[in-house]
N, C-alpha and C positions, 0 to 999 in steps of 0.2 A: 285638798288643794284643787284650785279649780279648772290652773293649769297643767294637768298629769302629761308627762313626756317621758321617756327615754331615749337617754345616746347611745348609740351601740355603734361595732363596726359596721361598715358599709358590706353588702353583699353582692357577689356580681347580679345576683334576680332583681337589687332594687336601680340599676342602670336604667331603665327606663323610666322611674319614677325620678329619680335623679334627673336624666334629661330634661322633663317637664318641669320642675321646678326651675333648673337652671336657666331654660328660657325665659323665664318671669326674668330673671338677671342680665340676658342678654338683651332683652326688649328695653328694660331702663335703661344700662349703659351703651345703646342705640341711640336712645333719645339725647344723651349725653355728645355725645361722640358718634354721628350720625358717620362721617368720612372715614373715622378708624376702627369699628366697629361692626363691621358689618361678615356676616358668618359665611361659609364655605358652600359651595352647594353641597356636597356631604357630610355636610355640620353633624350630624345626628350620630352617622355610622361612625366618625372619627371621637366624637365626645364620648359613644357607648365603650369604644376599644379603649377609648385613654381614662376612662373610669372603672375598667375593669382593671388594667397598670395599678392602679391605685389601691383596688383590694388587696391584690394580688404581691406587690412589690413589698421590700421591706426597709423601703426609705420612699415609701409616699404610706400617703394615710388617707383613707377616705371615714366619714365620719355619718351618722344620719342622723338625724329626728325621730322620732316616732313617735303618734300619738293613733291609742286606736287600731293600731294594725297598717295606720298607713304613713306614708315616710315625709316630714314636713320639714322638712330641713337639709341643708348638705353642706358639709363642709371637705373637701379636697386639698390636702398639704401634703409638702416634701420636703423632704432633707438633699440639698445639692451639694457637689464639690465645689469650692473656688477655686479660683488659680493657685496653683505650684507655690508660687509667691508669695502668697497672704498667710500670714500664723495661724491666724485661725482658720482651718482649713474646710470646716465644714458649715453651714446658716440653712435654717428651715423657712419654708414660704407659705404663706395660707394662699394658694393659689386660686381659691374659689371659697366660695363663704355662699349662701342666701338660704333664709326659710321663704315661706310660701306667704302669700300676702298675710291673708286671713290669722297668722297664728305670731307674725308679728309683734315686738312688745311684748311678750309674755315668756322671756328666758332663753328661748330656745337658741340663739346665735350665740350666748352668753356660754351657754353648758359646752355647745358644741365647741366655742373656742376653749374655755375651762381641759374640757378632753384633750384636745390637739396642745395645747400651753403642756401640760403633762406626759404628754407621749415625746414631745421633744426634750423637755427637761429628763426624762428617764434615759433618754440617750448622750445627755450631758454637750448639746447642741447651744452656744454660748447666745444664741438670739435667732427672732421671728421678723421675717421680712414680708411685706405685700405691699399690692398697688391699688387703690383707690383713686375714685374718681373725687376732686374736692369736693364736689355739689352733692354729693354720697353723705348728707348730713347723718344719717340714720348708722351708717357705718361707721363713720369717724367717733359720733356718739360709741359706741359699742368697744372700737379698738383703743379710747380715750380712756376708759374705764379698765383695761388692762394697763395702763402705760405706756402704749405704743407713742413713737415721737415724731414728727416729718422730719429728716434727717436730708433726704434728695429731692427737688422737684425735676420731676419731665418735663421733656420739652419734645416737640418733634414738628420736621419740617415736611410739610406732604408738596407730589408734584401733582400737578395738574393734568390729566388727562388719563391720568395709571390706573390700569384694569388689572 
């Protein structure tokens, strides 16, 4: 096959690498969303700490790519609590999804959701929730293909002048 990958769990050593891809995702949904989008000045240290939660915890789930020894892909999901209120009292999120330009179209978001789809059904989690940008054709593609539905649209009102 000409595409060879594997998905494995994420490690805290590939946080860095992770990082780097991830900005390929925040660069797009920049371009997207220029006003609510835009990163922390210690985007990087806060991303690496909150990527390593993900290894580490046992209701997030980090996820990678690999091709070659090096890590082309990442997906980042969790299992949250709802409110007291709601019957069903637990829902998992893909809070982060992207591979790397270059490797694109060739499975690898597909497996990596496949893994995550699996790892929450093994916890008997009744559904998958995330947020996409519309214009994220290439993503809707990919969560279409699972069965995902738009269910909510956002909305959000910004103020003018807010730092």
């Amino acid at each position: 096959m000409a595409h060879e990958f594997t998905i494995r769990k994420g490690r805290t050593r590939d946080k860095e690498d992770a990082w780097n891809i991830w900005l390929q995702l925040a660069r797009y949904n920049h371009r997207i969303d220029p006003e609510g989008f835009i990163l922390a000045e210690d985007a990087r240290e806060k991303f690496l700490k909150a990527f390593e939660t993900f290894v580490r915890s046992r209701n997030k789930k980090a996820l990678v790519g690999e091709k070659s020894g090096k890590v082309i892909g990442v997906l980042l999901g969790s299992i949250q609590r709802r409110h007291p209120f709601m019957r069903i009292r637990y829902q998992a999120y893909i809070d982060e999804i992207v591979v790397v330009e270059k490797e694109r179209n060739k499975g690898v978001g597909t497996k990596l959701t496949e893994n995550f789809i699996e790892w929450v059904r093994e916890r008997n989690v009744p559904h998958i929730a995330l947020f996409v940008f519309p214009e994220n054709e290439p993503a809707l593609k990919l969560y279409k293909k699972f069965g995902f539905e738009t269910i909510v649209l956002g909305q959000r009102k910004s103020f003018k002048g807010f730092k």
